[in-house]
C-alpha positions in Angstrom: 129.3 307.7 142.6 130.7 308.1 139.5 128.5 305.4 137.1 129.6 305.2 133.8 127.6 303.1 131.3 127.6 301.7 127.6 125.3 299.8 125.9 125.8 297.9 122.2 122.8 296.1 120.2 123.6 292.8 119.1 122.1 293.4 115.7 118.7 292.3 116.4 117.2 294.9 118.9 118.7 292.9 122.0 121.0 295.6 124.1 123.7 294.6 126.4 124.7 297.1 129.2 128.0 297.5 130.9 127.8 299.6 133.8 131.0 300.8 136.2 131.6 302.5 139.5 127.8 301.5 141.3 129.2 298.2 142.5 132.3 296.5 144.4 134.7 299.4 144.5 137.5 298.3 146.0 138.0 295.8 143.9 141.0 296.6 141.1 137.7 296.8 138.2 134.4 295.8 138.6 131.1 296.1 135.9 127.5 295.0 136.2 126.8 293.5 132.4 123.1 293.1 132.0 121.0 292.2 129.5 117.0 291.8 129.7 116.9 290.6 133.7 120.0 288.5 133.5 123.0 290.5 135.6 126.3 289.0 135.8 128.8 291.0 138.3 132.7 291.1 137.5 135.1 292.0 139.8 139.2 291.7 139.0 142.0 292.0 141.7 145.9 291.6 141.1 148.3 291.9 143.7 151.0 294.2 143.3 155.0 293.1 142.8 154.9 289.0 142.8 156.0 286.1 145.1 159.8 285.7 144.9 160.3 283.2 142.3 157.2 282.8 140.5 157.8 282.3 136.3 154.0 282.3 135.1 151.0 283.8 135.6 149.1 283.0 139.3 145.4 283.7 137.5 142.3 282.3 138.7 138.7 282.7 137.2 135.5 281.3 139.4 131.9 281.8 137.9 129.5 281.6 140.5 125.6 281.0 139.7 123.5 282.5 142.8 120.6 280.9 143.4 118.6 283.9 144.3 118.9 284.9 140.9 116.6 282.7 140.0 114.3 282.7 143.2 115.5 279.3 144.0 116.7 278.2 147.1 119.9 276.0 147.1 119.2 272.3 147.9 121.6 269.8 150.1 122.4 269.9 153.8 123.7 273.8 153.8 121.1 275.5 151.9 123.8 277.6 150.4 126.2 278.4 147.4 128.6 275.5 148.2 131.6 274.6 145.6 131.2 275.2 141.8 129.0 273.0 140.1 130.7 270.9 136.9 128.8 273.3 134.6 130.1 276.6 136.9 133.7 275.0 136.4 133.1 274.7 132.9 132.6 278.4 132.1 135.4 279.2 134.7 137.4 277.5 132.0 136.2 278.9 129.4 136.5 282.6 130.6 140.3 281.4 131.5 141.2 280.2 128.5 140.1 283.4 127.0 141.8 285.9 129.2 144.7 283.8 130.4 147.0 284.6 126.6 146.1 288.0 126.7 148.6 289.0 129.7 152.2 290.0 129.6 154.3 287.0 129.7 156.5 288.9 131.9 153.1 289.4 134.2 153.1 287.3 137.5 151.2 289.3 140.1 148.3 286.8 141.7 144.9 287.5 139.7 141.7 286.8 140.9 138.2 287.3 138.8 135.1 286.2 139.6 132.0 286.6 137.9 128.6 286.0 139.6 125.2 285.6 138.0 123.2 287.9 140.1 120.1 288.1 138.4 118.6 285.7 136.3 115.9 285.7 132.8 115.6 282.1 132.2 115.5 282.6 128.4 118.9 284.2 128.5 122.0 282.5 129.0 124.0 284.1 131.1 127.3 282.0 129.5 127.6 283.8 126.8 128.2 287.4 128.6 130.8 285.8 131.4 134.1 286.6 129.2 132.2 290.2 128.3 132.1 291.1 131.6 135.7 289.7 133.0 137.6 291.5 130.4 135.3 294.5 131.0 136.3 294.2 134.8 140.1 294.0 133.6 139.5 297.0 131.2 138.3 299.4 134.0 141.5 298.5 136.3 145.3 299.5 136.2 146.0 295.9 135.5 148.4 295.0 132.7 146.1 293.4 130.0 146.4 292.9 126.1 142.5 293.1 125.6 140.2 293.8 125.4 138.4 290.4 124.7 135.1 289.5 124.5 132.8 285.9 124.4 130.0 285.2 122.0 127.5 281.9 121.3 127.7 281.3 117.8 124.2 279.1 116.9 122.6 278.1 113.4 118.9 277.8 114.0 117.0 277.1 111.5 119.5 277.3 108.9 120.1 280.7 110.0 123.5 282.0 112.0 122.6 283.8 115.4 124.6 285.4 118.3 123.5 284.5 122.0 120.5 282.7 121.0 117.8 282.5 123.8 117.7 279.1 125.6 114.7 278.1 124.3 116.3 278.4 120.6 119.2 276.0 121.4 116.7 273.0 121.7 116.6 273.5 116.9 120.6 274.5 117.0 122.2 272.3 114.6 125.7 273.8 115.3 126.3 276.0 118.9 130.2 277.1 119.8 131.4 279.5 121.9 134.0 281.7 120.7 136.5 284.0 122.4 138.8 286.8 120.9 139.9 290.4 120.3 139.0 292.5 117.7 142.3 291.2 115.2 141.8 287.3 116.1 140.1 284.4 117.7 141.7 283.0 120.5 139.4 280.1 121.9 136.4 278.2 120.1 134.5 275.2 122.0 131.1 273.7 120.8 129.5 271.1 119.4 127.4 270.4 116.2 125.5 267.7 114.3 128.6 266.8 112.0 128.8 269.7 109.5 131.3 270.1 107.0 134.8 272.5 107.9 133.4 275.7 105.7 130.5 275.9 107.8 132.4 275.9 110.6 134.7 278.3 110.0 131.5 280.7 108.2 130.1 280.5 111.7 133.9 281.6 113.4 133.4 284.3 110.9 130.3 285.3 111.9 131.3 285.0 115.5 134.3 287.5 114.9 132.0 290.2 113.7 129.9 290.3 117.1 133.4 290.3 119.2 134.4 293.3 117.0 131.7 295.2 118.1 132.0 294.4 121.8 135.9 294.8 122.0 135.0 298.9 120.8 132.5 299.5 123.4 135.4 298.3 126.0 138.1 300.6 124.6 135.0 303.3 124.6 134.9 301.8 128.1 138.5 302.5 129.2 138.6 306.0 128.2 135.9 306.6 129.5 136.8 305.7 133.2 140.5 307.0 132.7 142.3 303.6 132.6 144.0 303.5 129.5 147.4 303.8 131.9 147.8 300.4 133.4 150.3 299.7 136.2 154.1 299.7 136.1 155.6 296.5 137.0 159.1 294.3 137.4 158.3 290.6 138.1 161.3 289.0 136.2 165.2 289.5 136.4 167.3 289.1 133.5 170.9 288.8 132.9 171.4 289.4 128.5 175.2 287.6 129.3 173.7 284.5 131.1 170.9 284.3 128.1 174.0 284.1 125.3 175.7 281.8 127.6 172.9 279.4 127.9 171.8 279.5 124.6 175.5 279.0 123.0 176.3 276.4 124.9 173.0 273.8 124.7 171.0 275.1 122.2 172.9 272.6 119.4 173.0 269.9 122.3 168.9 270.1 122.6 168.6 270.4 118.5 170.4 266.9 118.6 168.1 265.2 120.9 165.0 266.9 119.6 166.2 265.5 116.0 167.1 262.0 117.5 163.5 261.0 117.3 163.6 259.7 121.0 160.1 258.7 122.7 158.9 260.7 125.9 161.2 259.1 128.7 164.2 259.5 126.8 164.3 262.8 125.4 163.1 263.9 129.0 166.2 262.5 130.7 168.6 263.8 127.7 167.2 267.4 128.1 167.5 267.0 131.6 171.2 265.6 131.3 171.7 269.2 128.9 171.0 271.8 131.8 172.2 269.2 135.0 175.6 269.4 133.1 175.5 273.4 132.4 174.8 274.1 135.9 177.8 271.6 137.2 180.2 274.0 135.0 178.9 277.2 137.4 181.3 278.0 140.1 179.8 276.8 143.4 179.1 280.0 145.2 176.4 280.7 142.2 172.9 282.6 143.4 170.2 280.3 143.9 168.2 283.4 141.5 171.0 283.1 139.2 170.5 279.5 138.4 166.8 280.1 138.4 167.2 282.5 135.6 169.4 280.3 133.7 166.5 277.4 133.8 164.2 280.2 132.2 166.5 280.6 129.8 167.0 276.9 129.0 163.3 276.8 128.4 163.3 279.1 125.5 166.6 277.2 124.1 164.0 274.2 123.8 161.4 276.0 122.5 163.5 277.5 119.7 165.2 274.3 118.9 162.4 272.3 118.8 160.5 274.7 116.7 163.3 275.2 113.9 163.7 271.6 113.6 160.1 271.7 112.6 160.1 274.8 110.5 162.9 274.4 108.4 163.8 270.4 108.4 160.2 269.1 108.7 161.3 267.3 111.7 159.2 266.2 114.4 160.5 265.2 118.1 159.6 261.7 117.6 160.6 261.4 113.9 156.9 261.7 112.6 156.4 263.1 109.6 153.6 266.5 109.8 150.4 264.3 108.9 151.2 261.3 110.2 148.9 259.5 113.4 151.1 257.4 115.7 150.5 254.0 115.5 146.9 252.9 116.9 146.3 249.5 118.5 142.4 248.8 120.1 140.9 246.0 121.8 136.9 245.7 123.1 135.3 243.4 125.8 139.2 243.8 128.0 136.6 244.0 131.3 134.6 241.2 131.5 132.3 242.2 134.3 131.7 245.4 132.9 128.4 246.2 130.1 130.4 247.6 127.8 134.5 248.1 127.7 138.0 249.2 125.2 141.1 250.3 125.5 142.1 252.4 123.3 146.3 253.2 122.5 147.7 255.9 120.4 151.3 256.3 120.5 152.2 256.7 124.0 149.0 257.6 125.2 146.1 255.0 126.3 142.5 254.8 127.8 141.0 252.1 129.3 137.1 252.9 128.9 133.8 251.6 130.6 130.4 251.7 129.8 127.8 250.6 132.5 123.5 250.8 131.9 121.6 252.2 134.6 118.1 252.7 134.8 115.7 255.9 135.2 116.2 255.9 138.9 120.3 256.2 138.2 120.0 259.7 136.5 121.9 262.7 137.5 119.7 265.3 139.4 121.2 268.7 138.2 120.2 271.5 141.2 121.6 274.4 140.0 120.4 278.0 139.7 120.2 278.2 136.0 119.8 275.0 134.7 118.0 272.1 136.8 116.5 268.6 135.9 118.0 265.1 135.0 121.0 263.7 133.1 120.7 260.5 131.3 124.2 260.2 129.8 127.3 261.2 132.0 131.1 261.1 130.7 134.0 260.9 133.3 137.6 261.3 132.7 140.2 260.3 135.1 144.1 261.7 135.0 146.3 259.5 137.9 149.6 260.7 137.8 151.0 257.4 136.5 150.0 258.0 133.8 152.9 260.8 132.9 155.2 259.1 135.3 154.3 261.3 138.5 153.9 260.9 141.9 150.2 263.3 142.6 147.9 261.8 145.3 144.0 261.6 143.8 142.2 264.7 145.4 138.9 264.1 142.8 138.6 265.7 139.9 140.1 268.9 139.0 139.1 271.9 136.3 141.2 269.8 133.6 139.2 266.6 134.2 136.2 268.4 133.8 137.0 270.1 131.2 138.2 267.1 128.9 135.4 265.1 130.2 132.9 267.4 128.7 134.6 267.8 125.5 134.3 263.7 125.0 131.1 263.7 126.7 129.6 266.4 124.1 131.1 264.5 121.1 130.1 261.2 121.7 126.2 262.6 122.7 126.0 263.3 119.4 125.4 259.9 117.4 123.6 257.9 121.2 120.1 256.4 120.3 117.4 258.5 121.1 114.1 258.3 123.0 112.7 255.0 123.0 115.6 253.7 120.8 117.3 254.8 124.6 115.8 253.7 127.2 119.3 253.5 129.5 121.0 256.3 131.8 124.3 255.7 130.4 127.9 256.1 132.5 131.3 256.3 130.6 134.3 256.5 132.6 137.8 256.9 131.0 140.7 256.0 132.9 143.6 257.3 131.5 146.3 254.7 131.8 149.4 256.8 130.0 149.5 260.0 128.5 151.8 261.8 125.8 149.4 264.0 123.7 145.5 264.5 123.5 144.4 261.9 126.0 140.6 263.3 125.9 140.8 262.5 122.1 141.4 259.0 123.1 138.4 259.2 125.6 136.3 259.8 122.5 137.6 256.8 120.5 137.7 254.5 123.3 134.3 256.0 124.4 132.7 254.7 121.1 134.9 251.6 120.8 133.2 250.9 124.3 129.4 252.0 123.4 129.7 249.6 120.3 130.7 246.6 122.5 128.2 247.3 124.8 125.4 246.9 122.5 124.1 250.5 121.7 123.5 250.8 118.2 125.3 254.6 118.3 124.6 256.3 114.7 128.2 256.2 113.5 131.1 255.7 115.1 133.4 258.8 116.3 136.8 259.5 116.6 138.9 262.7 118.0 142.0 263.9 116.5 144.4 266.7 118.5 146.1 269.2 115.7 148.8 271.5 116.6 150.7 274.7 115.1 154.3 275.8 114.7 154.4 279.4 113.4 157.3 282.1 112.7 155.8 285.2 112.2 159.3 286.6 111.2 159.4 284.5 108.2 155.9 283.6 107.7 156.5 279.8 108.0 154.7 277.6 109.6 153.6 274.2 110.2 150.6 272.3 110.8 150.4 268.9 112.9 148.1 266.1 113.2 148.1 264.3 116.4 150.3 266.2 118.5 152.7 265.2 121.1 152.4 266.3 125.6 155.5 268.7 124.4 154.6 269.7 120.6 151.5 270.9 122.9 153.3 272.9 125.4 155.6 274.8 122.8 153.6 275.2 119.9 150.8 278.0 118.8 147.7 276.2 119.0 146.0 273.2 120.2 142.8 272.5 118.0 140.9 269.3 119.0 138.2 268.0 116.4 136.1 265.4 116.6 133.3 263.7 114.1 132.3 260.9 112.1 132.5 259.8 108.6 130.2 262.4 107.7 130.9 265.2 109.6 132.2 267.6 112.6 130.3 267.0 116.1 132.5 268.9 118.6 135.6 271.0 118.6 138.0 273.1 121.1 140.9 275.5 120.0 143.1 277.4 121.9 145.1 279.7 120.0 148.2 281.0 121.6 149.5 283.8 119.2 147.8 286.2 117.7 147.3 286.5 113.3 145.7 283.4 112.8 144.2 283.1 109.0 141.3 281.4 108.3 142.8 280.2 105.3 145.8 278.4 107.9 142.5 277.2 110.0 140.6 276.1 107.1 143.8 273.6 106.0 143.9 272.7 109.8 140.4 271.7 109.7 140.8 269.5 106.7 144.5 268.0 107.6 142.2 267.1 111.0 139.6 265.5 108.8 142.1 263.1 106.8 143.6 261.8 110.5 140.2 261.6 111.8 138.7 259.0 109.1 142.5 257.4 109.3 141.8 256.8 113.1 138.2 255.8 112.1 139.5 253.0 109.9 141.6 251.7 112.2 138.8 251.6 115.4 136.3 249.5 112.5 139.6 246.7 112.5 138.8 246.5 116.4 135.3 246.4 115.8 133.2 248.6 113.0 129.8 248.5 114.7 127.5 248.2 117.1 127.4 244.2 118.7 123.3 243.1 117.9 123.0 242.5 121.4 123.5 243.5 125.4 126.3 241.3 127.3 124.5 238.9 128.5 124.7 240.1 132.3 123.8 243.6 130.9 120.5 244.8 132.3 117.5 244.9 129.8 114.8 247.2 130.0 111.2 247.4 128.6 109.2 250.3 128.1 105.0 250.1 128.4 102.8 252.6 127.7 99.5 252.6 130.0 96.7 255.1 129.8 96.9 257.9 132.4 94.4 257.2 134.2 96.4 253.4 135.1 99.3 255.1 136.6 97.7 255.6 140.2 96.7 251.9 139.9 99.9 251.1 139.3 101.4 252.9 141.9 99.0 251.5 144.6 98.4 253.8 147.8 102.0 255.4 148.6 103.3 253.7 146.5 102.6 250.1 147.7 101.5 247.9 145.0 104.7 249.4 143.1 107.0 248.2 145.7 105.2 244.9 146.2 105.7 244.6 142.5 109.8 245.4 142.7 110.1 243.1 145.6 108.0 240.3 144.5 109.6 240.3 141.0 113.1 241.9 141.6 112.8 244.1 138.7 113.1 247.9 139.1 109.8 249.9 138.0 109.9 253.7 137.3 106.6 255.4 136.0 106.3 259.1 134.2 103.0 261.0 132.8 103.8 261.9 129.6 100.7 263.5 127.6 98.0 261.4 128.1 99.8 258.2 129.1 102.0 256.8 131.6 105.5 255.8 131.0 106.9 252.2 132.4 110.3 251.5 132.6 110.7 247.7 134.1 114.6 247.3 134.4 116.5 244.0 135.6 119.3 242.3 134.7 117.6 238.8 133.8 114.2 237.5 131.5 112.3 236.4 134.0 112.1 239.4 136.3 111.1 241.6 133.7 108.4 238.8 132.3 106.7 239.0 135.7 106.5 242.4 136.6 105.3 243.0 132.6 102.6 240.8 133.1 101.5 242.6 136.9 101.4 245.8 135.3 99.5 244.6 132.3 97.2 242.7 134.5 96.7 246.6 136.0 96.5 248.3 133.2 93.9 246.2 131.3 90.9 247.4 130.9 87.9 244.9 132.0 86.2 243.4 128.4 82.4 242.8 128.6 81.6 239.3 127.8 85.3 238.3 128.5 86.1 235.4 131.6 88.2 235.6 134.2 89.8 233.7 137.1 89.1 235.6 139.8 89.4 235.4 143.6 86.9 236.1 146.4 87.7 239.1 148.6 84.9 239.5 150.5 81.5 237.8 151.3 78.4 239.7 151.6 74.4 238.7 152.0 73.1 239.6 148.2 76.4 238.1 146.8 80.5 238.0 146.9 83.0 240.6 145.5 85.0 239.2 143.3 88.8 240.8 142.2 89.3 240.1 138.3 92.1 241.9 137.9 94.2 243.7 140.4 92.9 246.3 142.0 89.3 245.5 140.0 86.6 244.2 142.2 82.9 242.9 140.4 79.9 242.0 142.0 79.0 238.2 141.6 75.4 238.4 143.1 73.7 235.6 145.0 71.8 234.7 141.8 74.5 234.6 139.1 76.7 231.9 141.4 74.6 228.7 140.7 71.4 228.2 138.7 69.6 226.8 141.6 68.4 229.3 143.9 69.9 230.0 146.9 68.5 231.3 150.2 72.0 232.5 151.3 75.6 232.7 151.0 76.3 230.8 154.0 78.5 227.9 152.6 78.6 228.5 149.3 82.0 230.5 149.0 84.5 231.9 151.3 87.3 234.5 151.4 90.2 233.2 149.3 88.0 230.9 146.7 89.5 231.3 143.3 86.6 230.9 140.5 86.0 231.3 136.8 83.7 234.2 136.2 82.2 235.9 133.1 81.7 240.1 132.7 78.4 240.7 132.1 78.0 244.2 132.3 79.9 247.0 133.4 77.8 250.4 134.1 78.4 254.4 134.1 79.8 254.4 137.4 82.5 251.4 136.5 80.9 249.1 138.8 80.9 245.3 136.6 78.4 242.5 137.0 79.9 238.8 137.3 78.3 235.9 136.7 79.5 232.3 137.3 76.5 230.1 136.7 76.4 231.1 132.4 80.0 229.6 132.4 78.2 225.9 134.4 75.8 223.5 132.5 72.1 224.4 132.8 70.5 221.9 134.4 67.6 219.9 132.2 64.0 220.6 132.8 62.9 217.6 134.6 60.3 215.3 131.6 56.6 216.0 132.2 54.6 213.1 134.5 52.9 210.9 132.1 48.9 210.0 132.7 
């Protein structure tokens, strides 16, 4: 074997090790990256030469989590690494979105990496070092690659900026991103923070930079190292320069006109569409199937330049828009009547009908992973039919994008929810995206809120999402920055930066940057052009409604929250778990319990007054402790010779003895009371071992001494 290892510090004494040529040597590149215990293993294949008319990239990233990293064993049926968790597909994405820009655009070869956690320290996140060790995997292979990239957590903790915090740090993070880039520019940023101001952000991007810098050398250090610094020769794409001139001289002033029409979506789709079906109709007949393939390509540019000038040197947007201007917003609240909480939200052309439905304790999310595993009290799901751009795409569940835009609303609108007590509800958002032309998961977020505030939870501000986009010429050095961009401004432009916060500040963000020379001073007027639509879309959500309703829907659930001494909760609970369930089915309210500390945690939830009255009043009844000198109706559970037992409270027996039931004496208990009796009864006493004295007779009249006989 011929291992090869490099190690950096990340400025604090923490080393990172990337280590080549033990593992997985077939693959095109493989490294081990390790730091402390945690070991994440990289491997990289790409086919050589590429399917017969393939145009893009075929790339594919999978982060896998094994559970015996962690000494866990997988739960579920199988009892083995099935499909990728949410949170796995999350950091899929983010590795992707990383990598995917820094290939040829000339490179279509099928790519595979994948990236498994193979050993696991709980207190570092393994996250953070998954784009490390992918572009290390790609550096170490003949693969055609720009990079070398590299992935870093950015975190202020305690007022303090910190790379790849430990887990247990994250809990005091005011501001946490991930950031992905070379060593000249960022190319991804996703994160969330508790709304900070646009210099801070872009000190910790800054900050984030530097640590990439340093981990881009050790990769080139890496590359020589191994030999690689010769990658692969490859063709993928035909070209004809004649058919290029031809295509572009005869449609590129025919899109221009359209783009500068100021069309909307459906329109300037069948126009363009009219532009090439009319070009290829002029080709003679017996024209190569490859031929017309090429001049498609070639049509795609001839829309991309267009559309770009028209923006760069006439200010011209495809729907007439001026730069900063928001398409037209129109909102309405309470549109489902069955639901606990509902909006629809409609920007432009694209719309989301949202719902918001309160669930109890019992309706948490379990999360069994290998890294991260507990509960989830507030999920955020985002739905993309194919309606909703016009296509015909049967519903196969939801895919990386669903997840992906899910989280980024789900992140943002976490932020400003109620917390603890102020919470007591499992909370489930679904977004239904109804049509779709632009920054649909930035609706999710405004009709998320719209929803939460007609539902009743008193959120902290309101929050709204804004998608900005970037047109830039790096011949000329023009460029253009816009606010709420359109599906296609999206597609052809150099960046698509999503922002979201409040009045007072940023709470979440995602970027992808798609060319490479990005200033910070070009981000920095980004950032604040995004802060100028975001309070305008704020505004016009508070017409709608501008805040929280004072109370639930009236068929919303309620739930109340006790806190009972610890020692209560087994009383509570009953014997496995009967007097818990008598109480649900007797009452039809649904009781959870939790130790916290020293007490025990009640959560009664039921969706009407009376339910929760009763089973408040059962558990109190439980949970009271006995007062000396205090009376109670009891009831007679059993019948003995010195006397009766007498149940006070539930679960809470006294002894009534033979001589505290009457103030005459009696000889026996034979008549006197049976099994069932209910009767008023006073605490006397109650001793070291708990047990309590009853009496009934100080609670009846005392008989009067009978006069003394007269001489």
């Amino acid at each position: 074997m011929n291992v090869i290892k490099k190690s950096f510090d990340l400025g604090d004494g923490r080393i990172v090790e990337i280590e080549t040529g033990k593992l997985a040597k077939q693959a095109d590149g493989s490294v081990v990256v390790k730091m402390g215990n945690t070991m994440l293993l990289a491997t990289v294949v790409s086919t050589v030469g590429a399917k017969p008319g393939t145009d893009f990239l075929p790339l594919s990233v999978d982060y896998q989590e094994k559970y015996a990293a962690t000494g866990r064993i997988p739960g579920g049926f199988l009892r083995r690494e099935a499909r990728l968790s949410d949170y796995e597909v999350l950091i899929s994405r983010l590795v992707d979105r990383a990598l995917r820009p820094m290939f040829p655009s000339d490179y279509h070869s099928d790519t595979q990496v994948m990236i498994s956690l193979i050993s696991a320290d709980k207190d570092i996140m393994p996250d953070c070092l998954a784009g490390l060790a992918a572009s290390a995997a790609l550096s170490v292979s003949d693969i055609p690659f720009n990079g070398p990239i590299s992935e870093v957590r950015v975190a202020k903790i305690d007022g303090k900026l910190v790379i790849n915090p430990l887990a247990s740090e994250l809990e005091r993070a005011t501001l946490e991103f991930m950031v992905a880039g070379s060593a000249n520019d960022i190319g991804m940023v996703e994160g969330e923070c508790d709304e900070i101001q646009e210099d801070e952000m872009v000190e910790a991007l800054k900050f984030a930079h530097a640590a990439i810098k340093v981990q881009c050398a050790i990769q080139v250090e890496l590359t020589e190292a191994t030999g690689k610094t010769v990658k692969r020769e490859y063709n993928h794409e035909d070209h004809d320069a004649d058919l290029r001139a031809k295509v572009f001289a005869d449609t590129y002033d025919k899109v221009y006109a359209v783009a500068k029409s100021g069309s909307n979506k459906d329109e300037r789709k069948v126009a363009f569409t009219a532009i090439i079906n009319k070009f290829f109709e002029a080709m003679p007949e017996d024209t190569a199937d490859l031929t017309k393939a090429m001049a498609k390509h070639y049509y795609h540019d001839v829309q991309y330049d267009a559309i770009r000038n028209l923006l760069l040197d006439e200010g011209i947007r495809l729907d007439g828009r001026k730069t900063t201007e928001i398409r037209k917003i129109w909102s309405e609240v309470g549109y489902l009547p069955a639901a606990h909480g509902s909006a629809v939200f409609t920007r432009g052309e694209t719309q989301s009908l949202t719902s918001v439905t309160l669930g109890s304790k019992d309706d948490e999310q379990m999360i069994d992973g290998a890294f991260f595993n507990g509960y989830n009290k507030f999920l955020l799901h985002y739905n993309f039919p194919g309606f909703s751009t016009g296509e015909v795409r049967p519903n196969r569940g939801a895919g990386r994008r669903e997840i992906g835009h899910g989280a980024l609303a789900q992140r943002s609108l976490k932020k400003v929810l109620p917390e603890g007590a102020e919470n007591p509800y499992t909370i489930r958002i679904v977004s239904d995206i109804l049509e779709s032309n632009g920054s649909s998961s930035m609706a999710t977020v405004c009709a998320g809120t719209l929803a939460l505030m007609d539902a009743g939870i008193k959120i902290k501000s309101p929050v709204s999402g804004i998608a900005m986009g970037l047109i830039t010429d790096e011949k000329t050095g023009k460029y253009a920055i816009l606010s709420d961009i359109l599906g296609d401004e999206d597609h052809l432009g150099d960046m698509d930066f999503k922002v979201t916060g409040t009045k007072n500040g940023i709470v979440a963000c995602q970027m992808d940057l798609k060319i490479n020379g990005l200033s910070y001073d070009v981000l920095t007027k980004a950032l604040l052009q995004a802060k100028e639509g975001r309070l305008h879309i704020l505004g016009e959500m508070a017409k709608t409604i501008a805040a929280p309703n004072e109370d639930l829907k009236p068929h919303a659930p309620r739930i109340v929250s006790l806190s009972i001494d610890k020692e209560f909760i087994g009383a509570v609970i009953g014997p496995g778990g009967k007097i818990i369930q008598e109480m649900q089915r007797e009452t039809g309210a649904s009781i959870s319990i939790e130790e916290v500390g020293n007490k025990g945690i009640v959560e009664i939830f039921a969706d009407n007054k009376a339910a929760i009255d009763a089973a408040v009043a059962r558990i109190n009844a439980i949970a009271a402790k006995p007062e000396i000198g205090a009376t109670y109706q009891g009831k007679v559970k059993s019948i003995m010779p010195f006397g009766a037992f007498v149940e006070i409270m539930p679960g809470k027996d006294g002894l009534l003895h033979i001589s505290e039931i009457s103030w005459e004496r009696l000889e026996t208990m034979d008549g006197v009371l049976k099994e069932g009796d209910k009767i008023e009864v006073k605490l006397l006493d109650v001793d070291k071992q708990g047990k309590m004295k009853l009496s009934r007779k100080v609670l009846l009249p005392r008989p009067e001494k009978p006069a003394a006989s007269q001489a």
